[in-house]
C-alpha positions in Angstrom: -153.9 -6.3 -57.9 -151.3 -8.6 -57.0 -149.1 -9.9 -60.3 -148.4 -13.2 -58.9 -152.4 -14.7 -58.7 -152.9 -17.7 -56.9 -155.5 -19.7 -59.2 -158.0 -21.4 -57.3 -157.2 -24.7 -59.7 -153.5 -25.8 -61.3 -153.4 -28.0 -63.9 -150.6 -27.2 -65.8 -148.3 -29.2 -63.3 -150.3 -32.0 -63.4 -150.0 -32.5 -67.2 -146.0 -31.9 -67.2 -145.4 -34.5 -64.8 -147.4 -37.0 -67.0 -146.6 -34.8 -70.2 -144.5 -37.8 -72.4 -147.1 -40.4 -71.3 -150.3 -38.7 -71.8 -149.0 -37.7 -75.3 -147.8 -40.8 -76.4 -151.4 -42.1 -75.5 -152.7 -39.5 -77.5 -150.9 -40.5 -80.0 -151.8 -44.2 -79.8 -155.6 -43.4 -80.4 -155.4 -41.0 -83.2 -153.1 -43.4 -84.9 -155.7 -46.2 -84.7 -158.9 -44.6 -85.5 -161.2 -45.3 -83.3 -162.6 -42.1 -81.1 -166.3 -43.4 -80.0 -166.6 -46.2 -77.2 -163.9 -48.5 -79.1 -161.0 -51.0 -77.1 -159.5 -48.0 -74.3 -163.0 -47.8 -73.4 -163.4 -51.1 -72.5 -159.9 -51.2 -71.2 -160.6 -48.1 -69.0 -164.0 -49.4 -67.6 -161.9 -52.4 -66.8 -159.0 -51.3 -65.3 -161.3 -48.8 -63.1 -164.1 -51.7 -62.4 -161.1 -53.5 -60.4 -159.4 -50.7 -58.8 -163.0 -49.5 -57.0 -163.4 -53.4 -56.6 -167.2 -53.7 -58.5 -168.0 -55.9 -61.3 -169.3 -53.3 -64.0 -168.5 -49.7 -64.9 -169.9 -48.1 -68.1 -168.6 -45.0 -69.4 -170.6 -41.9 -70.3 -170.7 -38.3 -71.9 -170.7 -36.8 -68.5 -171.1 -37.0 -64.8 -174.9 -35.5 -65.5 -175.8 -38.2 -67.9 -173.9 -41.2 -65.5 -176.9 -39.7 -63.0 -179.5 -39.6 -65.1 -178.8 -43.1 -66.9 -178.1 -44.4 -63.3 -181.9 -44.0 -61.9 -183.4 -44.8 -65.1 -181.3 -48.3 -65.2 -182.7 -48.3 -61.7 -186.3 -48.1 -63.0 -186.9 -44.8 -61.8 -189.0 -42.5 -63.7 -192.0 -40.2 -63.9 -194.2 -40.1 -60.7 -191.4 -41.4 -58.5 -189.9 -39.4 -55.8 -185.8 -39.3 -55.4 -184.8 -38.0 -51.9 -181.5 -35.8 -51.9 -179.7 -32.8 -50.7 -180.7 -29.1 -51.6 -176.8 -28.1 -51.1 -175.1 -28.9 -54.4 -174.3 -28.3 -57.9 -177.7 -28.2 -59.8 -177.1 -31.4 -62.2 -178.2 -33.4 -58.7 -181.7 -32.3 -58.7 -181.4 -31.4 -62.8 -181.0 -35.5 -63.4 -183.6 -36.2 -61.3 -186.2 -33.4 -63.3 -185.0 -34.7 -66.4 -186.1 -38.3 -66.0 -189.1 -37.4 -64.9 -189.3 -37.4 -61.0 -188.7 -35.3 -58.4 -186.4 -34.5 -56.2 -187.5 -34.2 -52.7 -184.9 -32.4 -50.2 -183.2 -33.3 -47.1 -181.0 -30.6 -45.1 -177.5 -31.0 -44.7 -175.7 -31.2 -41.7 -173.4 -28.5 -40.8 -170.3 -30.4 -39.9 -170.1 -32.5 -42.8 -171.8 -30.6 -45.7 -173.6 -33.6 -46.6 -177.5 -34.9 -46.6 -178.5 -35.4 -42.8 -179.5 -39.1 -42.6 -181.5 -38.7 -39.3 -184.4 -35.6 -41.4 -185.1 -38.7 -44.2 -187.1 -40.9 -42.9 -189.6 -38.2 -42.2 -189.9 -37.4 -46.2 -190.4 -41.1 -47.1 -193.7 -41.3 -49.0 -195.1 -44.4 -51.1 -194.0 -42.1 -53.8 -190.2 -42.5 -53.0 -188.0 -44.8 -54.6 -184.5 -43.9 -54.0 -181.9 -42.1 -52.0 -179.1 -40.0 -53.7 -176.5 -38.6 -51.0 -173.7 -36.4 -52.5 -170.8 -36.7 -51.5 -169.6 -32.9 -51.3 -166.3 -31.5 -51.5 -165.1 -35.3 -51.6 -166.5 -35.9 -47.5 -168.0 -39.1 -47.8 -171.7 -39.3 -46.2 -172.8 -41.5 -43.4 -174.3 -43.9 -45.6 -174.3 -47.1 -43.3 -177.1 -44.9 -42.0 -178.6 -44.5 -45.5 -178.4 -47.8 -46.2 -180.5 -49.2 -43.1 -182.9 -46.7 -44.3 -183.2 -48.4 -47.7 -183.2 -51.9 -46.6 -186.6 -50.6 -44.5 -188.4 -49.2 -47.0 -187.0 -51.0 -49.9 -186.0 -48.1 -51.9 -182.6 -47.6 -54.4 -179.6 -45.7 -53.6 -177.7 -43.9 -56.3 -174.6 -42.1 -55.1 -173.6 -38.9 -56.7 -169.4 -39.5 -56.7 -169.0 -36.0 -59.0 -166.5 -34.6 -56.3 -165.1 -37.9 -54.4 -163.9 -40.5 -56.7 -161.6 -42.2 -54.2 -163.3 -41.2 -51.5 -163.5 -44.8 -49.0 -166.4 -45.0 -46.6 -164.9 -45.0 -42.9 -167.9 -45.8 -40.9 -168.3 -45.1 -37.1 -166.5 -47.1 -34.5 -169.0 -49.4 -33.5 -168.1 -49.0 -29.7 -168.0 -45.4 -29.3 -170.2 -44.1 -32.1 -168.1 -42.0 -33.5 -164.9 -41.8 -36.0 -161.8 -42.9 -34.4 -159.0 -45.1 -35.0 -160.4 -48.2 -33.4 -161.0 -51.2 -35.9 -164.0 -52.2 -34.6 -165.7 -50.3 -37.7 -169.3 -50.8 -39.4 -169.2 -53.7 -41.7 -169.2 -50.8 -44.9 -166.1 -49.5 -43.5 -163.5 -49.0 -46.1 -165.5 -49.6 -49.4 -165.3 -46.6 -51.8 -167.9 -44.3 -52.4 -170.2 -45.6 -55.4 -169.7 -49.0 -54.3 -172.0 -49.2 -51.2 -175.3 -48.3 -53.1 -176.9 -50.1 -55.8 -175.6 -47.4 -58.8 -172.1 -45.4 -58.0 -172.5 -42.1 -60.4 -168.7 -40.0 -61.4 -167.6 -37.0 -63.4 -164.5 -37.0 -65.3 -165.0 -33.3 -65.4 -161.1 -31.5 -65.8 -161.1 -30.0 -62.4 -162.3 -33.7 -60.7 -159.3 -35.2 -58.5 -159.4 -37.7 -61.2 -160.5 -35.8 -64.3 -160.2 -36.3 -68.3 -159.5 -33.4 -70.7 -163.0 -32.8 -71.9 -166.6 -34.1 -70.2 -166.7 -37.8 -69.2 -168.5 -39.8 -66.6 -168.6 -43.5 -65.6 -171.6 -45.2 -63.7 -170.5 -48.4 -61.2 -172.6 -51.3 -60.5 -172.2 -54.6 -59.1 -175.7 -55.9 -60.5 -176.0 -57.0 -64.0 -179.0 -56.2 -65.0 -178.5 -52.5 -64.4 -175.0 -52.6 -66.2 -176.5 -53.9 -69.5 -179.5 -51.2 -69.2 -177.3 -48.5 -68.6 -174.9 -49.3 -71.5 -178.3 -49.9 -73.9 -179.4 -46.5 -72.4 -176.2 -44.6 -73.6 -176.1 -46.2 -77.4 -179.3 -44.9 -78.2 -181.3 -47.7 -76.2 -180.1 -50.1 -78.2 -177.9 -53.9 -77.5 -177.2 -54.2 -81.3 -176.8 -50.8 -83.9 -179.9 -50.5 -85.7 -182.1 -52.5 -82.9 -183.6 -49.6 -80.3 -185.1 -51.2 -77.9 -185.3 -47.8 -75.9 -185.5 -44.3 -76.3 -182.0 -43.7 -74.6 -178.9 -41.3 -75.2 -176.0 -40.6 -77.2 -173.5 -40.6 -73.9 -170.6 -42.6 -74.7 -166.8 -41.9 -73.7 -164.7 -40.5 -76.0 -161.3 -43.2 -76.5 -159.7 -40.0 -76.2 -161.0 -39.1 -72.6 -160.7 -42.9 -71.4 -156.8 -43.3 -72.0 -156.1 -40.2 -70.7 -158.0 -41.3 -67.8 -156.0 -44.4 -68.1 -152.9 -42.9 -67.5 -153.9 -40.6 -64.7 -155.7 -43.8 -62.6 -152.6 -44.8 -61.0 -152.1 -41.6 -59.5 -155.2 -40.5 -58.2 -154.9 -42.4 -54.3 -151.1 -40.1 -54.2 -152.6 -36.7 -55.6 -155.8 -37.6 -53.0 -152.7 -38.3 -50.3 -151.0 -34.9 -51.5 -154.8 -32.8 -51.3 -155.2 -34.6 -47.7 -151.9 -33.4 -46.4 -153.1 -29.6 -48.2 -156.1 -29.6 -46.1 -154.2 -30.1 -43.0 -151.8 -27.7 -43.5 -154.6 -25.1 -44.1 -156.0 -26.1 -41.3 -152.9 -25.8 -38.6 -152.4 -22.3 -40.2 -156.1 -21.6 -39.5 -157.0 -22.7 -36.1 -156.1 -19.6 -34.5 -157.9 -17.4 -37.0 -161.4 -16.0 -35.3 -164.5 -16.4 -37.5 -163.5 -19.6 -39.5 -164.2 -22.8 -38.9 -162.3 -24.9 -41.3 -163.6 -28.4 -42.6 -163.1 -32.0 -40.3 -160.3 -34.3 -41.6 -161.7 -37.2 -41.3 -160.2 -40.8 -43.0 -161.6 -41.4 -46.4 -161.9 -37.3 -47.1 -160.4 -36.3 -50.5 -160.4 -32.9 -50.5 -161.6 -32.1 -54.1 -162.5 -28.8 -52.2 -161.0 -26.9 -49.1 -164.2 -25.6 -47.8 -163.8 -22.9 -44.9 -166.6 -21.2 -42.9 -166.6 -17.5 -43.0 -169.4 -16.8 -39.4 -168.7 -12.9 -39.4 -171.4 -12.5 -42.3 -168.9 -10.6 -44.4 -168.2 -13.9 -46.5 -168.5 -12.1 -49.9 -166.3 -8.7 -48.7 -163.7 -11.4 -47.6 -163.3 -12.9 -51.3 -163.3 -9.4 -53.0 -160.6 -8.8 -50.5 -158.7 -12.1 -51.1 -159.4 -11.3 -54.9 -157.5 -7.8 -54.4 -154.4 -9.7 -53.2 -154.4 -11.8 -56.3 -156.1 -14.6 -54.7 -159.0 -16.6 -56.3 -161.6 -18.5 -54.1 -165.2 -19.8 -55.4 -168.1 -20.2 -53.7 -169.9 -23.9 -54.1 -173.1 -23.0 -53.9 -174.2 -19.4 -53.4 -177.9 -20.7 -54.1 -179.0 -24.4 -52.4 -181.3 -26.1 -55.2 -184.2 -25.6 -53.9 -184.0 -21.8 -54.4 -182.9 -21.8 -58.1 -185.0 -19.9 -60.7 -185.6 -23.3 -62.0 -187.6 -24.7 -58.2 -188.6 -21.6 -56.9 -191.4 -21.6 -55.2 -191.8 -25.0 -55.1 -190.0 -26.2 -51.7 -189.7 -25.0 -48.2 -186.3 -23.1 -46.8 -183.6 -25.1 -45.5 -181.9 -23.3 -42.9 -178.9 -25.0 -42.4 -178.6 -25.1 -46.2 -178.7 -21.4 -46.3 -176.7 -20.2 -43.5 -173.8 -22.6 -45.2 -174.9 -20.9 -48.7 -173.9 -17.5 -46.8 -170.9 -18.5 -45.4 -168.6 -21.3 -47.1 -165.8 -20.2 -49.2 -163.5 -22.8 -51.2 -159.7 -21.8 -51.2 -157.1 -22.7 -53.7 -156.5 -26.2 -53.5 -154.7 -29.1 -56.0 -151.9 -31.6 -55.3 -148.9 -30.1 -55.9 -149.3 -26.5 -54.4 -146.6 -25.2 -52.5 -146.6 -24.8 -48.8 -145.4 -21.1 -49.5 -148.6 -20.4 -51.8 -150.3 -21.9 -49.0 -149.1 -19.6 -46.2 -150.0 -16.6 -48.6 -153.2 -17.4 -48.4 -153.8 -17.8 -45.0 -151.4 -14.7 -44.2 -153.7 -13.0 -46.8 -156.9 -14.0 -45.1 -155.8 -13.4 -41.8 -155.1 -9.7 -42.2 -158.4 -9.5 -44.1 -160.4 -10.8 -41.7 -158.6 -9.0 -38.9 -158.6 -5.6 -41.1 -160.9 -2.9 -39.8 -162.3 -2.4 -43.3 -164.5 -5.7 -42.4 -165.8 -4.3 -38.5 
C-alpha cells in the first residue's frame, strides 16, 4: 500500500488556519464557566439566524435530535405519515420512527440524488402530514415543486440540511424550465436550504462543511410558535426549570460547540466556493473516463460530497483498488432505508434507489486539497478502471 494515503476527509488544515482564534475561544468559555446553552449559544443562534436570513434558530445535541424536535414542534406524531427519500443516512427515517410516525418513501431521481417530486403526490394519504426532502451530498432539491405540493394538500415541510448548510435554492428558469443563467427564476430562487419549508433541520457533525468539534445541530424557523416548542422540547419540555410542561429532551448545544461554530461561520460560503471549484476540477479530469458519470454542478451545490457513478458494476472492486493505491473513498449508502435490518420487509424496492446504492462512490473531497492530490486520484482511478483486472 501506498505511504502517502489520501484521506477521504482533512481537517487538520482547517483547524491550523483558524488555530489562534479557535483556541482563544476555547479559552474564553472555560474561563467563564458556563458549558450548557449559556450567552455563545444565544450569540451563535443569533449570528446564524441572520446570516440564513430567518427569524429563530435553536440549537440542539445533534442533527438527529434538530429532526426529531423539528416534526414534533410541527405537531407530528404517532399515526401520521412523513413522506421522504429511501436514499440516505438512516437518522432520516430513524427521526421519523422515533416520534412515532412513519416514514413513507419516495424514489430519487438519478441525476440529482434527491427525492423525485413528480412520484409524491401518488403516496399522499389522509394519513400524511409532511414532506421531508434531503438535501444529499449538499444538491439542493427541487422544492418550489415540493412546496406547491404542500400548499395543495396542506401538509408541513421539514428539510433535512445534515449535508448542505449553505446550500441556496436556484429554482428553474421560468422560461425554459430548466437551470440556466437567466434571471427570470422561481420566486424561491436564492433562499437557502432550511429556509423555504416551515422547519430547516442541520448537523454540526465534524465532517459537515460547517461542522463543530463534537455533535451539534441547530433547527431554523421563521414561525414563532414552533421556535418556542422546539426550545421547550430540548430543556426537558420545559419554558422555566422545574415546570415540564412536556415530555421532551435533554438536546442542548454545548457553549463549547457554539463558539467554535462561531468562529468557523464566516468561512463557510469561501470553503463551499473552494469545494465548488474541487468538484469541477474532478469533473474536467473525468469527462473522458468511460463508466463514470460524475455529479451536475449546478448553482447553489455545496459539494459536502463528490459523488461519482461507477456503471461497469464493479463499483466495490474499484474502491479496494483505489484503497490499494492509498486512496480512501466511502460509499453513502450501500443500503437505501427501506432495506435496513431495521424496515425490512416492510416497503417495496426502489429501483432507482438501488441501482445508485450499487454504483455511487464518494472521493476525497475538503476545501483546501491540492490540485496535485486531486490528479492522483483521478490518474489512480483511471488506470483502475481501464486495468484488465476489472474486464
Amino acid at each position: 500500500m501506498s505511504q502517502d494515503r489520501i484521506p477521504i476527509l482533512d481537517l487538520t488544515q482547517q483547524y491550523q488556519q483558524l488555530q489562534s482564534e479557535i483556541d482563544t475561544a476555547i479559552a474564553k468559555v472555560l474561563a467563564s464557566g458556563q458549558f450548557i446553552l449559556g450567552p455563545e449559544v444565544k450569540e451563535f443562534e443569533t449570528e446564524i439566524a441572520q446570516y440564513l436570513g430567518v427569524k429563530y434558530a435553536i440549537g440542539v445535541n445533534s442533527g438527529t435530535d434538530a429532526l426529531m424536535i423539528g416534526m414534533r414542534s410541527l405537531g407530528i406524531g404517532p399515526g401520521d405519515e412523513v413522506i421522504t427519500t429511501p436514499f440516505s443516512f438512516v437518522a432520516t427515517a430513524e427521526s421519523i420512527s422515533n416520534i412515532g410516525a412513519k416514514p413513507v418513501f419516495v424514489d430519487i431521481n438519478p441525476e440529482t440524488f434527491n427525492i423525485n417530486p413528480q412520484a409524491i403526490k401518488e403516496q399522499i394519504t389522509p394519513k400524511t402530514k409532511a414532506i421531508m426532502p434531503v438535501h444529499l451530498y449538499g444538491r439542493p432539491v427541487a422544492m418550489a415543486e415540493i412546496v406547491d405540493l404542500a400548499k395543495e394538500y396542506n401538509l408541513k415541510i421539514i428539510e433535512d440540511c445534515a449535508q448542505a448548510f449553505g446550500a441556496r435554492y436556484q429554482g428553474k428558469c421560468l422560461e425554459c424550465q430548466q437551470q440556466c443563467t437567466t434571471t427570470t427564476r422561481e420566486p424561491l430562487a436564492g433562499q437557502y436550504v432550511g429556509t423555504i419549508g416551515d422547519v430547516g433541520a442541520f448537523s454540526f457533525f465534524p465532517t459537515k462543511n460547517l461542522g463543530a468539534y463534537g455533535d451539534g445541530g441547530l433547527i431554523v424557523t421563521n414561525d414563532p410558535e414552533v421556535a418556542e416548542l422546539a426550545s421547550m422540547l430540548r430543556t426537558h419540555g420545559s419554558k422555566h426549570r422545574y415546570h415540564n410542561e412536556l415530555l421532551g429532551y435533554n438536546s442542548r448545544l454545548d457553549s463549547l460547540q457554539a463558539t467554535i461554530l462561531r468562529v468557523k461561520l464566516p468561512h463557510v460560503q469561501t470553503w463551499n466556493q473552494q469545494r465548488y471549484q474541487v468538484a469541477q476540477t474532478y469533473n474536467n479530469l473525468l469527462q473522458e473516463i468511460p463508466e463514470i458519470i460524475t455529479p451536475q454542478l449546478i448553482d447553489g451545490h455545496v459539494f459536502h460530497q463528490y459523488t461519482i457513478r461507477i456503471t461497469n458494476g464493479k463499483r466495490d472492486q474499484v474502491q479496494a483498488e483505489l484503497a490499494a493505491k492509498g486512496i480512501s473513498s466511502v460509499v453513502y449508502y450501500p443500503i437505501p432505508q427501506n432495506r435496513l435490518p431495521v424496515y425490512a420487509g416492510q416497503y417495496p424496492d426502489y429501483s432507482v434507489s438501488d441501482l445508485s446504492a450499487s454504483q455511487v462512490l464518494s472521493l476525497p473531497i475538503w476545501p483546501e486539497i491540492s490540485t496535485e492530490k486531486i490528479e492522483t486520484i483521478v490518474k489512480a482511478l483511471c488506470e483502475i478502471i481501464l486495468s484488465e483486472k476489472l474486464n
